[in-house]
C-alpha positions in Angstrom: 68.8 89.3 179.2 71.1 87.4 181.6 73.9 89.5 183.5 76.6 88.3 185.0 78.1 89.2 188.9 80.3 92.4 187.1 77.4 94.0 185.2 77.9 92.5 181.9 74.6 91.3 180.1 75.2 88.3 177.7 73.8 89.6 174.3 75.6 86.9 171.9 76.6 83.4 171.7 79.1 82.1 170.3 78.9 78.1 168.7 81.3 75.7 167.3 79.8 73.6 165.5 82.9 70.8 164.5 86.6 70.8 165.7 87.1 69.6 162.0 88.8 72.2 160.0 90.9 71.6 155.9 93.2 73.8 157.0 96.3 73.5 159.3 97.1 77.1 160.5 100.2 77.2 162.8 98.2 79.6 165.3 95.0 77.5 165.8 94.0 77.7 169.1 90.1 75.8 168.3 88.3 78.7 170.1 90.7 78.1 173.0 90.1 75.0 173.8 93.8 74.3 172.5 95.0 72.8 169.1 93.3 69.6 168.9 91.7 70.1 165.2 90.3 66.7 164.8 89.5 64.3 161.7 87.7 65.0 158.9 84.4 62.6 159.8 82.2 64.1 162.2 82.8 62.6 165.4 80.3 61.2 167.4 80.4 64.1 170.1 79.7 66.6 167.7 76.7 68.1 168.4 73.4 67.5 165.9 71.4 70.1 164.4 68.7 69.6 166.4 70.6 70.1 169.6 72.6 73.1 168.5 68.9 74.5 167.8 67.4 73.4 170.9 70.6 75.5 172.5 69.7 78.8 170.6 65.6 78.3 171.4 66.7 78.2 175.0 69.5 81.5 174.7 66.5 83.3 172.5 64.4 83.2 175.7 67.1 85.1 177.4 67.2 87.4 174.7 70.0 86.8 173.1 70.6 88.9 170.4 73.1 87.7 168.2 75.0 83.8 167.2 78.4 83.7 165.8 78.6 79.8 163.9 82.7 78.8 163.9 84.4 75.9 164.1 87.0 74.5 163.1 85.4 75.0 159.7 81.4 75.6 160.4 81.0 74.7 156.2 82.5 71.1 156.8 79.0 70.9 158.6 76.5 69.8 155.4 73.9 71.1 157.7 74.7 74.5 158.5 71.9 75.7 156.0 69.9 73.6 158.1 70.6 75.1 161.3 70.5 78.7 160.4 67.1 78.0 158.7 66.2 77.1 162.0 67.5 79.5 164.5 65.3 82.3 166.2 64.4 84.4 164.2 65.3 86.8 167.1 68.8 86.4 166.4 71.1 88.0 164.0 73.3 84.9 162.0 76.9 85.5 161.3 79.5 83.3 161.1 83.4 82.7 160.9 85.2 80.6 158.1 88.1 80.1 156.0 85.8 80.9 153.1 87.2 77.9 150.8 83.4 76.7 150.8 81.8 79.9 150.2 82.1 80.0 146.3 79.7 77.0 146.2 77.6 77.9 149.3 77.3 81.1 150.0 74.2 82.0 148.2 72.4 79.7 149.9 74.1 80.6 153.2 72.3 83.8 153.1 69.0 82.4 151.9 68.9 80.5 154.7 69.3 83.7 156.8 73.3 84.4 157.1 73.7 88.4 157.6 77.7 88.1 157.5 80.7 86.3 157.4 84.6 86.6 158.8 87.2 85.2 156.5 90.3 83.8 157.7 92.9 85.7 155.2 96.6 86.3 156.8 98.2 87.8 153.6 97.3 88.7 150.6 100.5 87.0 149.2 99.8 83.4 147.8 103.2 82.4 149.3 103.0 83.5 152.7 99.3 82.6 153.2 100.3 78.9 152.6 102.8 78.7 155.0 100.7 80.4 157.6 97.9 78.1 156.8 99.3 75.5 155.4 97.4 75.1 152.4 97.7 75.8 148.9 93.7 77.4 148.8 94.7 80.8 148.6 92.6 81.4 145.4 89.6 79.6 147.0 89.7 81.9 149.7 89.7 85.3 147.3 87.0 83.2 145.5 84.9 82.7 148.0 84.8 86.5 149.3 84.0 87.7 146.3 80.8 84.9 146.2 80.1 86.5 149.7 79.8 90.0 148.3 78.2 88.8 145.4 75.1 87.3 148.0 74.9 90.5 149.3 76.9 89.8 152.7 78.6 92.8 152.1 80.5 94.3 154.5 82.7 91.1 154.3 85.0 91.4 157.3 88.6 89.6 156.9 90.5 88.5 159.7 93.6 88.3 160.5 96.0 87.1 162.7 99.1 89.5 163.4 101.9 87.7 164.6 105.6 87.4 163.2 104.6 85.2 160.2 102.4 87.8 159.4 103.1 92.1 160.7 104.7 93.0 157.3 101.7 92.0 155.5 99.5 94.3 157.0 99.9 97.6 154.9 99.2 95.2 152.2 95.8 94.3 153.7 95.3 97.3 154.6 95.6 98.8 151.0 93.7 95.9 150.0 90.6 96.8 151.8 90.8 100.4 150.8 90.9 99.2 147.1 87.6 96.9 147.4 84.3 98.2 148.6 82.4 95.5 151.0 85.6 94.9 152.5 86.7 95.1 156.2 89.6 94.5 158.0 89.9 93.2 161.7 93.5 92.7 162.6 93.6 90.2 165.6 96.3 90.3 168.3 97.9 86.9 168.6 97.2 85.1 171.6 100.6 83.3 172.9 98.3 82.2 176.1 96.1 79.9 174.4 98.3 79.6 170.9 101.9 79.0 172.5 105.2 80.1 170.9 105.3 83.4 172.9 108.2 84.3 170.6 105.8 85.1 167.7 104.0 87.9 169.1 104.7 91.2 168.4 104.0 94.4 170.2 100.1 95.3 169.3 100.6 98.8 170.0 103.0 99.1 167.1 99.8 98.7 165.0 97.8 101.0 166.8 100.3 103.5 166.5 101.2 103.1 162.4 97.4 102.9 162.3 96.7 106.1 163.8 99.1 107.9 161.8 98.0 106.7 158.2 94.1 107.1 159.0 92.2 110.2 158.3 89.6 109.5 160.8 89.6 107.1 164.0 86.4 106.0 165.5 85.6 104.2 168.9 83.4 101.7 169.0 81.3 101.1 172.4 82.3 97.1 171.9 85.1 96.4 173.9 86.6 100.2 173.7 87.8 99.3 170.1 88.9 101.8 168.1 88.2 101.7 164.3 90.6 103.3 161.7 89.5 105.0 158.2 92.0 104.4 155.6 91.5 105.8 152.3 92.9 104.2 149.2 96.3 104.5 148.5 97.3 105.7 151.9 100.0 102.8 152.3 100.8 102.5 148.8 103.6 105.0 148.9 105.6 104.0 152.3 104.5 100.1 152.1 107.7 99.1 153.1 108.2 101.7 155.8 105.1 101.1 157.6 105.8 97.2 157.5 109.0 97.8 159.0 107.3 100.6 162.0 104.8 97.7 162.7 108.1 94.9 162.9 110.5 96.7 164.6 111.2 97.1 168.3 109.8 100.2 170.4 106.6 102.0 169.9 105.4 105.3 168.9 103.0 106.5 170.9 100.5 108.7 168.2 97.7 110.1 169.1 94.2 109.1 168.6 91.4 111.3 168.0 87.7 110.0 167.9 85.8 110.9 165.1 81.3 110.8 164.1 80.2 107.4 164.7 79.4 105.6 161.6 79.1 101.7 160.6 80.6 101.6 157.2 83.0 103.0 155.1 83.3 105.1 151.8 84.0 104.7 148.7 87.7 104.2 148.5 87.8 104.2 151.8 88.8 101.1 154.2 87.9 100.4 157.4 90.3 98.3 160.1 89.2 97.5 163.5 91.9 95.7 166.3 90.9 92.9 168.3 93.5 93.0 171.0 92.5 90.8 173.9 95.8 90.6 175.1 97.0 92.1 178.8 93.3 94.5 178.1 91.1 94.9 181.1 88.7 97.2 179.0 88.4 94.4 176.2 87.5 91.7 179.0 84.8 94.6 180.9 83.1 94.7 178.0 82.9 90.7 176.6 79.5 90.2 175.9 79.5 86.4 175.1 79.0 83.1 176.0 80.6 80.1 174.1 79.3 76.8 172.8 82.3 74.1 172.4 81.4 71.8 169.5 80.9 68.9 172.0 77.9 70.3 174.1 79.6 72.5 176.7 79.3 75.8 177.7 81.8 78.3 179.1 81.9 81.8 179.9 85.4 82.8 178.8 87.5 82.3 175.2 90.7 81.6 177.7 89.7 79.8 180.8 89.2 75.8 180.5 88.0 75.4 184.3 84.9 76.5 183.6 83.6 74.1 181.3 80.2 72.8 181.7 78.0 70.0 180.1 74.7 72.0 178.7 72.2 69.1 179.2 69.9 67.5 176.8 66.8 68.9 178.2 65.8 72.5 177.5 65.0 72.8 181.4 68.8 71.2 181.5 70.2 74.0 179.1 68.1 76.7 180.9 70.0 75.8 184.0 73.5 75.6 182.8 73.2 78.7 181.2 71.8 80.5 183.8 75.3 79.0 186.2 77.5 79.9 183.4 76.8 83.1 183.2 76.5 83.5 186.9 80.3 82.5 187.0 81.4 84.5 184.1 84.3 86.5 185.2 86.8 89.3 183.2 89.9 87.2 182.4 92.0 90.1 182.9 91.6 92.4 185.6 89.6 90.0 188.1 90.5 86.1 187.0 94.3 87.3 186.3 95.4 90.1 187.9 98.4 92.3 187.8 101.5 91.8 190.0 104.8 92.5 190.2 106.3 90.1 188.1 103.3 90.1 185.4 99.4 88.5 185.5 98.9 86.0 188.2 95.9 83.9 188.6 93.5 85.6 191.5 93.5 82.8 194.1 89.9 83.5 194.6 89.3 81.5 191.7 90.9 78.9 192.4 89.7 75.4 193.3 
């Protein structure tokens, strides 16, 4: 396994396989490569299913672990059955998706060797999910989760994306996943660096803090620090609107977190909610794991930075190489490529051209 200059080994890749997507969230940030969500015909840069393969052959002899198949919309791909059919069968398959294709697919998704799937879902109200989407597919989406649990993908985890549009809703979700076994939640800190519109983002902690205080247990998990919180049902239903308003209002609480037995999964009636809060974190870039595949051929070593783009070859030997320099320039966003100063994160001028 590959490690880069600061200790990290690379145990997972991450692959787009389109910039196509049939929804038009306002927060897309096309796995930070910036909003450029192209048409709905493959383009001719997108990479083929043979060369997406030839990629995962070549990170399977640096043992690589684990591929995570997003887009865009990885489903738009009429292939993707294909291609998981044909990764290593040293890697674990999970991908990332809206889940409005799932009803028809997702049995076959996990014949073809699928372990799990993230669903886009930003509210569980009809209304606000289609103006944070902008689609009217919110019953596709519920759909397609329950086809997910039903092809024994179960846990399915259900992202979303906590910005203004979006903070009151979480108690809501929250409740939600508490209520349905196979469900998880991870709540994702909106990224205003990549994304734009600073103004929407909220104060993370906020969550962390309502968070700690409704769960009965709180668990770290070794991935980035995160800390995962055990909610059992009906824990929100009572002070819904109170805990929306803690998580939208200004100032933060500061509650304590205690760590409790680890465990994978949740109980019955119990929900499980994990943070991804990338933001400002130090710990969360020490502990990033992954290299990224843009849907064009190019590799890069970091979700944020787009100076360290590089073309991954056609040849295996090619790929082998540009791998190998890709992780040797991996660096922690925060902490070492932005660093703290006075006035807020700079860029480290030893990164600079």
């Amino acid at each position: 396994m590959l490690e880069d200059g600061f200790g990290r080994e690379v145990s997972g890749v991450r692959v787009s396989l389109t910039d196509r997507c049939n929804f038009d969230c306002v927060y897309c940030h096309n796995e930070g490569l910036g909003d450029v969500r192209g048409p709905m015909e493959p383009t001719d840069d997108e990479l083929t299913a043979d060369e997406v393969v030839r990629f995962l052959e070549v990170a399977s002899e640096f043992d690589v672990e684990a591929v995570k198949f997003t887009g865009g919309e990885p489903l738009l791909r009429a292939d993707l059955e294909e291609i998981v059919r044909r990764t290593p069968e040293s890697m674990a398959v999970s991908l990332t998706t809206n889940g409005t294709m799932l009803p028809d697919r997702a049995a076959d998704l996990a014949g073809a060797g699928v372990e799990r799937v993230n669903v886009s879902q930003d509210a569980i109200d009809p209304d606000a999910f289609a103006e944070v989407t902008n689609s009217g597919a919110y019953d596709r989406v519920i759909d397609g989760v329950e086809a997910a649990l039903e092809a024994g993908l179960a846990p399915v985890k259900l992202n979303m994306v906590v910005f203004e549009a979006t903070a009151g809703y979480v108690p809501e979700m929250v409740e939600h996943v508490a209520a349905n076994d196979g469900l998880q939640l991870q709540l994702i800190e909106y990224m205003p660096e990549i994304a734009g519109h600073p103004e929407w983002a909220i104060d993370i902690e906020r969550v962390h803090d309502w968070l700690a205080e409704t769960a009965h247990r709180i668990e770290h998990r070794e991935m980035h620090g995160r800390r995962r919180y055990f909610l059992r049902e009906g824990a929100t239903e009572d002070d819904a609107t109170a805990g929306s308003e803690a998580i939208a209002a200004d100032g933060g609480g500061g509650a304590a977190v205690a760590a409790g037995a680890s465990d994978d999964g949740a109980g019955p009636g119990e929900g499980m909610v994990e943070i991804v809060d990338p933001v400002e974190n130090e710990e969360f870039c020490a502990n990033c794991h992954r290299v990224r595949l843009t849907h064009d051929g190019k590799l890069k070593g970091c979700l944020n930075r787009h100076d360290d783009l590089r073309p991954m070859g056609d040849t295996k030997a090619e790929i082998r190489a540009t791998f190998r320099e890709t992780v040797a320039n991996r660096v922690p966003y925060y902490g070492e490529y932005m660093v703290e100063a006075d006035d807020g994160w700079v860029v480290n001028d030893a990164y600079l051209d």
